[in-house]
Backbone bond lengths (Angstrom), bond angles and torsions (degrees), N, CA, C in turn:
res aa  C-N    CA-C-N  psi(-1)  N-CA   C-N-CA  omega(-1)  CA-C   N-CA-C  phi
1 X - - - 1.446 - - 1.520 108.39 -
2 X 1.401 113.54 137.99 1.731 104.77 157.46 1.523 94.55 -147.74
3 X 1.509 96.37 173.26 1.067 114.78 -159.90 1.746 107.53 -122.41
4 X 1.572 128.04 115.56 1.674 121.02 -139.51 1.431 123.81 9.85
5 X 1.774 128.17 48.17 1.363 123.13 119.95 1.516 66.30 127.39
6 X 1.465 143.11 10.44 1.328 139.05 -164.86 1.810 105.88 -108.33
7 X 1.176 152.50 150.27 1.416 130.36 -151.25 2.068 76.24 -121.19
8 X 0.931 114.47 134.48 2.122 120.00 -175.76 1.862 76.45 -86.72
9 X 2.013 87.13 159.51 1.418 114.93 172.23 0.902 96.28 -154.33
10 X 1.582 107.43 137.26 1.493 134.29 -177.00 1.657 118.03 -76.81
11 X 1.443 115.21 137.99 1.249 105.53 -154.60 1.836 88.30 -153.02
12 X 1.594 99.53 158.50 1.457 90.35 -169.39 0.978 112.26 -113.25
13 X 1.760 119.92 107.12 1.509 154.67 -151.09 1.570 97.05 -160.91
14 X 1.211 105.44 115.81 1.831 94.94 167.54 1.428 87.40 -93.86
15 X 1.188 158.52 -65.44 1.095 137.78 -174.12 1.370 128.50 -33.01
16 X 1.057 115.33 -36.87 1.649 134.77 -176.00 1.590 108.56 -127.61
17 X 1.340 121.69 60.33 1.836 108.01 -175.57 1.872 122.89 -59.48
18 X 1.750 94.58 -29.50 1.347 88.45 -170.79 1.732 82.30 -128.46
19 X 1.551 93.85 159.44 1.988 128.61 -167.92 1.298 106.73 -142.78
20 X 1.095 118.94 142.05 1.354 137.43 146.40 1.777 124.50 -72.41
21 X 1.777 121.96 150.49 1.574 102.90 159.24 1.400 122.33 -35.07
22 X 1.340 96.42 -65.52 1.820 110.06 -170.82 1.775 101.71 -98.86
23 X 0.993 134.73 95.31 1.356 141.28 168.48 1.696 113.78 -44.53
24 X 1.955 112.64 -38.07 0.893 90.61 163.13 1.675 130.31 -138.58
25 X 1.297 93.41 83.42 1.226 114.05 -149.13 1.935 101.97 -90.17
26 X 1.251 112.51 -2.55 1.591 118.78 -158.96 2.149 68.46 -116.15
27 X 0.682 108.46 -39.27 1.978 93.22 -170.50 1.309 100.41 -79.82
28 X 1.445 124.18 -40.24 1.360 112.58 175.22 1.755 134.38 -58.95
29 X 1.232 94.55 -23.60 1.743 118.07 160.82 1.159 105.72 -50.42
30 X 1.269 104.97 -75.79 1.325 124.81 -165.27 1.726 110.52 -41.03
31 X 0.903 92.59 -81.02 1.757 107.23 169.54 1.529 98.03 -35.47
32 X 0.813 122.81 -53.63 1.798 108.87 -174.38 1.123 126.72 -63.47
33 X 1.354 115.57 -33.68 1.367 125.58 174.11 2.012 105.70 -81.77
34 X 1.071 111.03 -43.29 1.650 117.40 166.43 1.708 101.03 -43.61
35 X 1.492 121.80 -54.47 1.910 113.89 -175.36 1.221 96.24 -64.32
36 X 1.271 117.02 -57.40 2.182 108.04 -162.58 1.595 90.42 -56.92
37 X 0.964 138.45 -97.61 1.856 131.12 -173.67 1.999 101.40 -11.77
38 X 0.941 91.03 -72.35 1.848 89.27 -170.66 1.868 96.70 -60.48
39 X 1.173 135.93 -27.20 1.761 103.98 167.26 1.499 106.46 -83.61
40 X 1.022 134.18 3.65 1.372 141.37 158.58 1.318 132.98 -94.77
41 X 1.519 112.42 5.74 1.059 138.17 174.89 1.562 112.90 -35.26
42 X 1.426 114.67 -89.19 1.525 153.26 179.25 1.990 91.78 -34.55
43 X 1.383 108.04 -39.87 1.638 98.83 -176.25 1.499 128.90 -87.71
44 X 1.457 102.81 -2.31 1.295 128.91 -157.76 1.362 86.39 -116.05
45 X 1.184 125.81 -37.21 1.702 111.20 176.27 1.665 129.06 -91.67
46 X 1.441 92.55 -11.49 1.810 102.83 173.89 1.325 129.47 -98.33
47 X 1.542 101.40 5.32 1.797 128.99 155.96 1.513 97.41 -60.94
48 X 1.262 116.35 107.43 2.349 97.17 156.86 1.423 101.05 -67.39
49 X 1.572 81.93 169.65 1.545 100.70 -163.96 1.446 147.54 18.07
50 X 1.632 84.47 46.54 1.327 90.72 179.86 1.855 97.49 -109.67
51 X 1.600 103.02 161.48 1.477 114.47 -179.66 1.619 90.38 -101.36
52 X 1.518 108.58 167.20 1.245 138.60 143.14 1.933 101.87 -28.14
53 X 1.419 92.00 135.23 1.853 96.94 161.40 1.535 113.36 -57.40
54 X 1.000 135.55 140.04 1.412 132.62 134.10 1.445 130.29 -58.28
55 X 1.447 99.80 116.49 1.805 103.42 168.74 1.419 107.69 -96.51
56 X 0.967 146.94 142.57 0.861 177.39 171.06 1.786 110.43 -121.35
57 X 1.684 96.45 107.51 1.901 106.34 -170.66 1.385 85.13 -120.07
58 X 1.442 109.75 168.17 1.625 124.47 -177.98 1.773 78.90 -134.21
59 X 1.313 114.44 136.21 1.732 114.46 -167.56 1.829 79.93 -150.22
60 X 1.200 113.73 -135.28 1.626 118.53 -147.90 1.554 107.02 -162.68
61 X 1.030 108.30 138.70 2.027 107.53 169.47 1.642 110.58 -83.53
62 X 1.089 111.21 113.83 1.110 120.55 -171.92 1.557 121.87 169.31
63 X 1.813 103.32 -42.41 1.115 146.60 173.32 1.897 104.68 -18.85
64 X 1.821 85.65 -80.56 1.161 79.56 -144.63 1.764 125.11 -61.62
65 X 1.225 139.60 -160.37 1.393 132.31 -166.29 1.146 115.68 -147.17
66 X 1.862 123.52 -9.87 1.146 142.74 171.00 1.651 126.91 -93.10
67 X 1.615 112.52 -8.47 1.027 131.92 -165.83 1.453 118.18 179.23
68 X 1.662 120.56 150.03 1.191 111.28 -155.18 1.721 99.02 -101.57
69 X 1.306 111.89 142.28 1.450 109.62 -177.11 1.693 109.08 -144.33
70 X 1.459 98.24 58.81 1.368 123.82 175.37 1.570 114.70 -153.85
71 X 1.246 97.18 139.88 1.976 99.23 156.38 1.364 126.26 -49.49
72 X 1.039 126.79 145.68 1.579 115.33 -154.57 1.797 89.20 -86.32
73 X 1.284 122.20 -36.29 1.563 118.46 170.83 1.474 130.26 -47.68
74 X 1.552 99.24 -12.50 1.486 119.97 163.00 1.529 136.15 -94.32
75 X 1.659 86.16 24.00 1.929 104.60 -152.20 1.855 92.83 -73.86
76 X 1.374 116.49 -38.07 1.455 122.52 -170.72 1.109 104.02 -73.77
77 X 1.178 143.93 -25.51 1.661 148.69 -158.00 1.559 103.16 -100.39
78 X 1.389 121.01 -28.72 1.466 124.58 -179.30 1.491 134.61 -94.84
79 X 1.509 90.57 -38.79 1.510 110.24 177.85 1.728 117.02 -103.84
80 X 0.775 110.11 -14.32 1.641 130.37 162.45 1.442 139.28 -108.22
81 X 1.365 116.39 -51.51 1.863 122.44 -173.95 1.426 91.87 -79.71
82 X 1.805 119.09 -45.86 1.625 100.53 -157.53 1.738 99.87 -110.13
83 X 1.041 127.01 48.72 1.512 139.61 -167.92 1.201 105.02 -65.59
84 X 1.657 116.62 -66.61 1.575 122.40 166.54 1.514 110.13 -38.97
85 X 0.928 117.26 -75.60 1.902 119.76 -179.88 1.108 128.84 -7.69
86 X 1.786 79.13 -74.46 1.785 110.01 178.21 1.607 107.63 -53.84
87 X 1.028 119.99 -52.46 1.771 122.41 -171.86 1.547 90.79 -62.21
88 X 1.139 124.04 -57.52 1.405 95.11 -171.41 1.764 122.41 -51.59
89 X 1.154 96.60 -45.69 1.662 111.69 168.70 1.572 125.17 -34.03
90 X 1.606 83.99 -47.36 1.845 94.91 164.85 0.954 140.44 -70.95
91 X 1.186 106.64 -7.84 1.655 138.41 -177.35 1.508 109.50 -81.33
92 X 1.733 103.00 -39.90 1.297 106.29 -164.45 1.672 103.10 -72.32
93 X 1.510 99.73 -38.71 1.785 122.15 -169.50 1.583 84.28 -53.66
94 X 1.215 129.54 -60.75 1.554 119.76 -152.94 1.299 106.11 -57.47
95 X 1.624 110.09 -54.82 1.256 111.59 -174.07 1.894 123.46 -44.69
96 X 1.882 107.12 -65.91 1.402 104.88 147.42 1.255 133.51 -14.40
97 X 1.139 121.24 -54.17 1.634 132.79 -166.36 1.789 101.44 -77.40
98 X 1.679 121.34 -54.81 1.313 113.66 163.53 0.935 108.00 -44.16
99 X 1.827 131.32 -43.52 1.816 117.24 -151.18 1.937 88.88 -66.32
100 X 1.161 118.53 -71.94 1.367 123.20 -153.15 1.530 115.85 -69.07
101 X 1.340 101.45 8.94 1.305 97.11 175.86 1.514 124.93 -75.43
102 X 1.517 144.20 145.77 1.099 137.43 170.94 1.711 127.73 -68.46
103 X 1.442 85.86 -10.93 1.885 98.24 -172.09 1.771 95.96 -104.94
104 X 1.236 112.41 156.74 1.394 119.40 154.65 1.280 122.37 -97.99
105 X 1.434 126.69 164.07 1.333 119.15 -169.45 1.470 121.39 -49.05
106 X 1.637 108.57 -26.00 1.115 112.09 -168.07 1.600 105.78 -97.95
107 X 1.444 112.99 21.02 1.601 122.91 175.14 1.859 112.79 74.95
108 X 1.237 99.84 17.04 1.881 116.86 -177.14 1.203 89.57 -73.95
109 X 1.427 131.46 155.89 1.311 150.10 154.33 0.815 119.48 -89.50
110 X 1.818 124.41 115.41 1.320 131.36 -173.96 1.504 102.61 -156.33
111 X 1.920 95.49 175.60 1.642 86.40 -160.88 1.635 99.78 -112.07
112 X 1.387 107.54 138.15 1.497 147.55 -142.75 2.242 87.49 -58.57
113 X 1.220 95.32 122.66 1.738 86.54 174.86 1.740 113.17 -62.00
114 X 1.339 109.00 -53.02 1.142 92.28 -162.24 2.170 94.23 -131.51
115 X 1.004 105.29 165.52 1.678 110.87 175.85 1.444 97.79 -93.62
116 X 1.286 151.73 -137.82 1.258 156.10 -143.24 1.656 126.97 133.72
117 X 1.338 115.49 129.54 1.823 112.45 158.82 1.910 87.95 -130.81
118 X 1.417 95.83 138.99 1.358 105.85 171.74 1.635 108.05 -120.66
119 X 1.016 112.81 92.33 1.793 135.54 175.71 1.371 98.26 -40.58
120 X 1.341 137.86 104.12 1.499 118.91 165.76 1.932 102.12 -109.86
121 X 1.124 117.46 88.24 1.228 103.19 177.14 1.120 138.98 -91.88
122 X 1.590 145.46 125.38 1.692 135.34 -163.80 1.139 101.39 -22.70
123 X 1.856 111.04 172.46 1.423 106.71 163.11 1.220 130.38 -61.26
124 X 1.517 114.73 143.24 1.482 146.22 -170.60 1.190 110.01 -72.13
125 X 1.641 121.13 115.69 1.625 111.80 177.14 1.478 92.29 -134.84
126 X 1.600 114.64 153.18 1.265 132.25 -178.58 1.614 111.26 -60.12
127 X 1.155 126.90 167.90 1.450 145.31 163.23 1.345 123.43 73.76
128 X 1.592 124.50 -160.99 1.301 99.60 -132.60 1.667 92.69 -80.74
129 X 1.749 116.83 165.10 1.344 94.75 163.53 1.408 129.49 -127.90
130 X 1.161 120.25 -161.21 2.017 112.17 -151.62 1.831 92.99 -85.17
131 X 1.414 95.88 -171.01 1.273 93.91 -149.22 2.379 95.62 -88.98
132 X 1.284 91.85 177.42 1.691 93.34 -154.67 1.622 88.73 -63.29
133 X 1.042 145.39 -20.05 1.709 143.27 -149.85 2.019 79.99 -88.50
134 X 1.023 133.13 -42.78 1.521 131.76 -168.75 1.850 97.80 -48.90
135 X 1.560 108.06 -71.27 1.347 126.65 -177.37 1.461 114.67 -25.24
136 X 1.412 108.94 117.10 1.547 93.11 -174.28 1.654 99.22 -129.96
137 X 0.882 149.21 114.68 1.471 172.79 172.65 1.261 136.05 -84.35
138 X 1.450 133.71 88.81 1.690 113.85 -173.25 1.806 97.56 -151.13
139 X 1.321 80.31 148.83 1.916 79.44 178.79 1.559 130.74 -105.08
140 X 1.679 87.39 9.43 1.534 112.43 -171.93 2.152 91.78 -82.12
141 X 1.722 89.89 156.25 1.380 111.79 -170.93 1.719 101.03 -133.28
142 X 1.440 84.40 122.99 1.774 83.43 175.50 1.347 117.12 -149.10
143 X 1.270 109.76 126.24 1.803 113.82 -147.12 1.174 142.37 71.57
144 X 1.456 100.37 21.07 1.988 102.72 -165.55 1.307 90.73 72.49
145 X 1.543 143.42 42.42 1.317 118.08 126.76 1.095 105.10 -153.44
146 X 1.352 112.30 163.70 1.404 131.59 156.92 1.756 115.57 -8.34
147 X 0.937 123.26 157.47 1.316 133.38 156.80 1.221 114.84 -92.68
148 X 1.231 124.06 -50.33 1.332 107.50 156.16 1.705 116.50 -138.12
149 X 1.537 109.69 164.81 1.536 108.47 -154.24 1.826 72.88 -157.01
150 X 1.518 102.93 156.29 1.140 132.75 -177.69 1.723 114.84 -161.83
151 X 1.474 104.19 -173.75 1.597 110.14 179.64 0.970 123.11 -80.83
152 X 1.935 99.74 -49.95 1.299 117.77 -159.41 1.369 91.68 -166.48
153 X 1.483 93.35 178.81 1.408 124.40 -147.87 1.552 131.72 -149.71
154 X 1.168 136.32 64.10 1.549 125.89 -168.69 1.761 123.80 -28.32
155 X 0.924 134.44 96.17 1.697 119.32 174.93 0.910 105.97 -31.30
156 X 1.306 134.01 -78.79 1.804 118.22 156.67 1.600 152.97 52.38
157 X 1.803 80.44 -91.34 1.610 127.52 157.31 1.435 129.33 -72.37
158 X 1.532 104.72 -33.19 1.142 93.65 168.46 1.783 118.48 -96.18
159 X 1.060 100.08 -42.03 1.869 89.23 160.91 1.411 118.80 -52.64
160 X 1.347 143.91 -28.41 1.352 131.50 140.42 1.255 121.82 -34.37
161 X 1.238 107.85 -54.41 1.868 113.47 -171.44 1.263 102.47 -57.48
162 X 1.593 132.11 -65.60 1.358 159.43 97.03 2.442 78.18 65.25
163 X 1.068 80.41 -93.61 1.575 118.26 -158.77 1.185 95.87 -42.80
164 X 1.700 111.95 -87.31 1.466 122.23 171.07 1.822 125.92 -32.58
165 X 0.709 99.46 -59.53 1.810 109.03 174.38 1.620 111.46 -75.22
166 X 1.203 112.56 -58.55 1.807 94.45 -168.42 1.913 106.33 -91.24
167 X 1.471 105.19 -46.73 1.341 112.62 -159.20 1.550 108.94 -68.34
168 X 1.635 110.05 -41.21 1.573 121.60 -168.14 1.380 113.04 -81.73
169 X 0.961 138.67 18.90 1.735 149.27 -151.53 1.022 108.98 -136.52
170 X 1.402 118.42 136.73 1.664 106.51 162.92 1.096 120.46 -64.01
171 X 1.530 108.97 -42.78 1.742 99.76 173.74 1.542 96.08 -153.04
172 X 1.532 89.34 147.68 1.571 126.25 -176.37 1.442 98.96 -49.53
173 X 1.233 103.88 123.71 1.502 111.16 157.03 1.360 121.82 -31.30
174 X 1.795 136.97 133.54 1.409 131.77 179.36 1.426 118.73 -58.38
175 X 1.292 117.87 -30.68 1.497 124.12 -166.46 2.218 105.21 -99.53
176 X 1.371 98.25 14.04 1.255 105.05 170.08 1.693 108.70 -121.47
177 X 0.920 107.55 -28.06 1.829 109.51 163.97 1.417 118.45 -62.38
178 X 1.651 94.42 111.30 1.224 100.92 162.62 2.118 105.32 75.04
179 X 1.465 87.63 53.59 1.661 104.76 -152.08 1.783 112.66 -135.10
180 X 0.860 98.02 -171.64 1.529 93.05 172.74 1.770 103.01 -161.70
181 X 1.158 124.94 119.08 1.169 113.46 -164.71 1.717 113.08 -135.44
182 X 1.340 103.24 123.97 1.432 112.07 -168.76 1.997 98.45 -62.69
183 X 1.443 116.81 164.27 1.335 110.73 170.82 1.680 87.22 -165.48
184 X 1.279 100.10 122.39 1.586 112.12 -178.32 2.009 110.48 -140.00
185 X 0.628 113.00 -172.90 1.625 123.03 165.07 1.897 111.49 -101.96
């Protein structure tokens, strides 16, 4: 198992059992790519009709904090084993969510740096994967949960999904902008 291409080590925290080197190494990305867009700000807005870039993040089910977007048999694996991870992850969501926002912290009106899809897909398992009609994807929430939630996930499958839906299109579906969208089997 690893956790973004990083191999976890067990450490003795019952709150936190497993860590990464850099704990926050998925926010520090983030943030970096958030400054290059914001010194590019001013050029990106004096184009007409142009939108905000799209980011497009691949993040994790587990994430979110408003609603549950896991199997409840996955309750130990989300809220406990990958605790460190996930917080960093959440970190990244906050940050995102300031970039595209239209308000500034201080409630000023301004225009949104970047738009966003944040991929959270079940857990990630190697090899080949099933065919695209399996993949089921939605960013809608109903009842405090997910619409849809699963185990797992081919890497695979989701770079297909990835491809087909955001990359291959002229433009992103409305109800995926600026979204968060579960993608499981």
């Amino acid at each position: 198992m690893d956790v973004g291409g990083v191999q976890p080590r067990i450490q003795l925290n019952l709150s936190y059992p497993l860590t990464i080197e850099d704990p926050h190494i998925c926010h520090k990305g983030t943030a970096t790519i958030l400054s290059a867009l914001s010194s590019i700000r001013s050029t990106i807005r004096n184009k007409p009709q142009t939108q905000p870039p799209l980011l497009i993040m691949v993040s994790s089910a587990g994430v979110a904090t408003t609603y549950r977007d896991w199997p409840l048999l996955m309750l130990p694996f989300y809220r406990w084993l990958l605790n460190t991870m996930l917080e960093d992850k959440r970190r990244v969501h906050d940050a995102v969510l300031a970039a595209s926002s239209p308000l500034t912290a201080s409630g000023e009106e301004q225009a949104p740096l970047i738009r966003f899809v944040s991929v959270r897909p079940s857990h990630l398992v190697d090899g080949v994967g099933l065919r695209r009609e399996k993949i089921r994807a939605s960013a809608k929430v109903l009842d405090g949960r997910a619409a849809v939630m699963g185990y797992q996930i081919a890497r695979e499958d989701v770079g297909v999904w990835i491809f087909e839906e955001l990359l291959g299109k002229e433009e992103v579906e409305k109800g995926l902008v600026n979204a968060c969208v579960n993608v499981t089997w």
